[in-house]
C-alpha positions as CSV (number, residue, x, y, z in Angstrom):
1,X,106.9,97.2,130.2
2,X,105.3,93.6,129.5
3,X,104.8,92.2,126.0
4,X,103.1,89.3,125.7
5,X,103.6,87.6,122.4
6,X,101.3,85.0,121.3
7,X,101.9,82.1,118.6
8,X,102.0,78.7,117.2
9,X,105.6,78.4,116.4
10,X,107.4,80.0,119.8
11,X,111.4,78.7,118.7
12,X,111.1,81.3,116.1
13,X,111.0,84.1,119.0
14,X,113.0,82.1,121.8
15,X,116.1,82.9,120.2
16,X,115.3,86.4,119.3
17,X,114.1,87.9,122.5
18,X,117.3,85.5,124.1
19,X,120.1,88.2,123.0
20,X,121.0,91.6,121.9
21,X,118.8,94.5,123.8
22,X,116.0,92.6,124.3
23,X,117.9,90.2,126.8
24,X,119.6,93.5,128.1
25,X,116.3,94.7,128.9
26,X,115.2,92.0,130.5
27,X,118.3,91.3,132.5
28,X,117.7,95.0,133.9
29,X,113.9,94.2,134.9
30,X,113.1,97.4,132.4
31,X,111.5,94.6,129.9
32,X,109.4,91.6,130.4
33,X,108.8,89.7,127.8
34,X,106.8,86.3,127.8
35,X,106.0,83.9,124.8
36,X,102.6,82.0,124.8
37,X,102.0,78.7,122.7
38,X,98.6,79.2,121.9
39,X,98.5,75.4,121.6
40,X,98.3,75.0,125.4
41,X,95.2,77.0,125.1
42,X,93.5,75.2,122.7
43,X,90.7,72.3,123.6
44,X,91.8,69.9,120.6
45,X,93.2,66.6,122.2
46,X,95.3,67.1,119.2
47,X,96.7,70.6,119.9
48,X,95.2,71.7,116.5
49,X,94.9,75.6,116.8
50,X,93.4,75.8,112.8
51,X,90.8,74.4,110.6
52,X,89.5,74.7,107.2
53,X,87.9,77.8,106.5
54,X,83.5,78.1,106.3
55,X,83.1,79.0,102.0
56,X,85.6,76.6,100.6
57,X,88.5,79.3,100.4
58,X,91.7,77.7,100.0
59,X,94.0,77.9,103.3
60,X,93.7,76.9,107.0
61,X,92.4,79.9,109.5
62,X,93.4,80.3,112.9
63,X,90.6,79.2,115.4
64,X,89.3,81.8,117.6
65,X,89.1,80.0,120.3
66,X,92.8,79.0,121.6
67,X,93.1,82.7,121.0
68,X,90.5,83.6,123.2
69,X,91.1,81.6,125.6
70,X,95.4,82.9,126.0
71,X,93.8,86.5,125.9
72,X,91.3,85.9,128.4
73,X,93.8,84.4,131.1
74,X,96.0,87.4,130.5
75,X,93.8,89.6,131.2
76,X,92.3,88.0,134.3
77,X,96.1,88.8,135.5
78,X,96.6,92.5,134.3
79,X,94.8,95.6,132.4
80,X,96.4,95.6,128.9
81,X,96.9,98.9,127.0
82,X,96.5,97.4,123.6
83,X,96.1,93.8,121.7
84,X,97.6,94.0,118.5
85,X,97.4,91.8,115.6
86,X,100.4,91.8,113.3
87,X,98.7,91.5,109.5
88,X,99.8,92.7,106.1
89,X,96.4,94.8,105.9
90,X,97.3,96.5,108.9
91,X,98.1,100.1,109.8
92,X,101.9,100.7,109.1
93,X,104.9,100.4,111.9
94,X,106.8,103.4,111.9
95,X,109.1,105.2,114.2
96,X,105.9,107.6,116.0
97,X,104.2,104.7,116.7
98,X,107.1,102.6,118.5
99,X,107.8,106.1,120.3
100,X,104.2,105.7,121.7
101,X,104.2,101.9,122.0
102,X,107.6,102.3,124.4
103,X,104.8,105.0,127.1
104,X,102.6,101.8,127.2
105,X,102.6,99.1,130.5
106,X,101.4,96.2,129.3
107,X,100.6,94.3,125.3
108,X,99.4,91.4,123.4
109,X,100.7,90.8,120.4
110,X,99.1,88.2,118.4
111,X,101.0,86.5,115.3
112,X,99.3,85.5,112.8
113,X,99.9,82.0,110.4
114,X,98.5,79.9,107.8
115,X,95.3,81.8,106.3
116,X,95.1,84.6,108.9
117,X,92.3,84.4,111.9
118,X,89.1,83.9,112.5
119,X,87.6,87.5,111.7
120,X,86.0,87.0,114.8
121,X,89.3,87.5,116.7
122,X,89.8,90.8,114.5
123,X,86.2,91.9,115.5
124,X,86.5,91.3,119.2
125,X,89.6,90.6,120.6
126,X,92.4,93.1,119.1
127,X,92.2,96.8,119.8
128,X,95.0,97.4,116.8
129,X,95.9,95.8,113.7
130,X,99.6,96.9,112.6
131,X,102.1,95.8,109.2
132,X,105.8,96.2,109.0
133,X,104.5,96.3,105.2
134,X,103.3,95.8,102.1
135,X,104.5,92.0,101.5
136,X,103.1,88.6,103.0
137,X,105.5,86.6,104.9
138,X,104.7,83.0,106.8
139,X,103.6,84.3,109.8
140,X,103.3,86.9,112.3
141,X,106.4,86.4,114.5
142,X,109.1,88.0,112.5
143,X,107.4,91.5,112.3
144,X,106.1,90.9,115.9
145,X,110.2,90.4,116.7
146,X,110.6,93.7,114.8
147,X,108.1,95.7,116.7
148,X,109.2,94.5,120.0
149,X,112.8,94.9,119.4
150,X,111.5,98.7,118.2
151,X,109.7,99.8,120.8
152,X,111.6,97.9,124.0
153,X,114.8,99.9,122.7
154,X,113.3,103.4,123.3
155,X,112.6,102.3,127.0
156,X,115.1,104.7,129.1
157,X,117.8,102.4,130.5
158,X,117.9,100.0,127.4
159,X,120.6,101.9,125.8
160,X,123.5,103.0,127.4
161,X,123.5,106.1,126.1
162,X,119.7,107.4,125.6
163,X,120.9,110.1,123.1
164,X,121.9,107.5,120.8
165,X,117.9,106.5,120.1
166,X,116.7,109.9,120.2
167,X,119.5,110.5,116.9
168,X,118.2,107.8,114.6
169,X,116.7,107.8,111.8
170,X,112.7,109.4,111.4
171,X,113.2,110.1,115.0
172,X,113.3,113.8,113.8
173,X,111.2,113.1,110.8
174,X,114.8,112.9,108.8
175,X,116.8,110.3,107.9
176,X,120.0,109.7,110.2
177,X,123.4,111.3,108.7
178,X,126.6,109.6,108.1
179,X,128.4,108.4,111.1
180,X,132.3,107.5,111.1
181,X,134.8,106.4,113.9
182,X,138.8,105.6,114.0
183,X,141.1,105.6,112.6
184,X,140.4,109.1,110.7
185,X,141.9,108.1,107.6
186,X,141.8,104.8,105.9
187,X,143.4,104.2,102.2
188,X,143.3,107.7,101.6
189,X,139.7,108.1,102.3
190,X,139.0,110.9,104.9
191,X,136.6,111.4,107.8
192,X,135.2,114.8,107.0
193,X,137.6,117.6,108.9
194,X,134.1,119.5,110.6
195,X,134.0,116.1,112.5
196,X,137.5,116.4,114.1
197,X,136.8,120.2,114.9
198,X,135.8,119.9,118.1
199,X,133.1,122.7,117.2
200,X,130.1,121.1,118.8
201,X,127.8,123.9,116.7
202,X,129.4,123.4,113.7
203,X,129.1,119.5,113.8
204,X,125.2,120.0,114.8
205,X,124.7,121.9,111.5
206,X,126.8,119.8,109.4
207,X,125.0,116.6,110.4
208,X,121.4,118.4,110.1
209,X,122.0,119.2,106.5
210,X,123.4,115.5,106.0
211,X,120.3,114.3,107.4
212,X,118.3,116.4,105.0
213,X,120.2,116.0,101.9
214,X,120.0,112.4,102.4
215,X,116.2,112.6,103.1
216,X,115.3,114.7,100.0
217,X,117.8,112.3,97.8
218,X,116.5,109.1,99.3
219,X,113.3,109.7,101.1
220,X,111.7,113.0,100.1
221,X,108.2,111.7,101.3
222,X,109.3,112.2,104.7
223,X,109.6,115.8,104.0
224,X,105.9,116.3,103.3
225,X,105.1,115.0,106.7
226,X,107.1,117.3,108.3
């Protein structure tokens, strides 16, 4: 898979994509992913990728065509499954959609700053418009960071053990249930004795109703999707 992250401040994701899984993946050749300053695209001798907005609005917009221009070469190289715009009035990031972002081969993702884009860009350029929710922040790389690190994790060969993604949370449509490790006992608080069983179906039911008791108590909206 190739992502392709487009923006104005690229140290915020140079660090991010540099560790973790997302170096793991990349080290593997499973994960390719590429940060584009879109101010090497633009035409301004001054490198300015925004401008005041046409109404008198308060705010600078993104100019559509630095944008245009990084999304045009990239796709003179390779067919793109989707060009996404991370915006707070977007559809919202959730666990199905990172499943079927992880099947694609190739996307854009555009971050977003200052104002937002030229509408323009919205209208012609994106094929999806997604939010990691309801809230503003400065600009688009953080929830960019949070998609890719979402969906490149669910790639088979990321994670060491692939069982470990398919068992978190809303994978199932439930929250994940508690999870323990050594030493058994610590200042007389216990690791539940079904986990030390050995009894492979018992555990499997235990932690099923954990994961639902914990989904009606803390998320019982998930239960109406199911």
């Amino acid at each position: 898979m190739r992502i392709d992250l487009l923006t104005v401040v690229p140290e915020m994701l140079e660090a991010f994509i540099g560790c973790s899984i997302l170096k793991r993946a990349q080290d593997k050749g499973l994960a390719e992913i590429v940060i584009h300053n879109l101010r090497d695209y633009t035409t301004s001798r001054h490198r300015k990728v925004d401008d005041y907005p046409f109404g008198g609005e308060a705010g600078m917009v993104m100019q559509i065509q630095p944008i245009d221009a990084c999304i045009s070469r990239l796709r003179e190289e390779r067919d793109y499954d989707e060009v996404i715009f991370m915006t707070p009035d977007g559809e919202t990031f959730d666990q199905p959609m990172a499943n079927s972002l992880s099947l694609l081969d190739n996307i854009i993702i555009l971050c977003g700053h200052y104002k937002g884009v030229d509408w323009r860009v919205r209208e012609h350029l994106v094929t999806r418009e997604i939010t990691i929710g309801d809230y503003v922040l400065t600009g688009g790389e953080l929830p960019a960071a949070v998609v890719a690190d979402a969906v490149v994790r669910l790639i088979p060969g990321v994670i060491g053990d692939e069982q470990s993604a398919l068992s978190d949370s809303f994978q199932d449509g439930l929250l994940a249930p508690p999870v323990y490790s050594r030493p058994a006992e610590y200042k007389g608080w216990r690791v539940p004795d079904i986990l030390l069983s050995g009894h492979e179906a018992k555990i499997a039911e235990w932690r099923y109703e954990q994961a639902l008791e914990r989904t009606r108590r803390l998320r019982p909206d998930l239960l109406g999707k199911k």
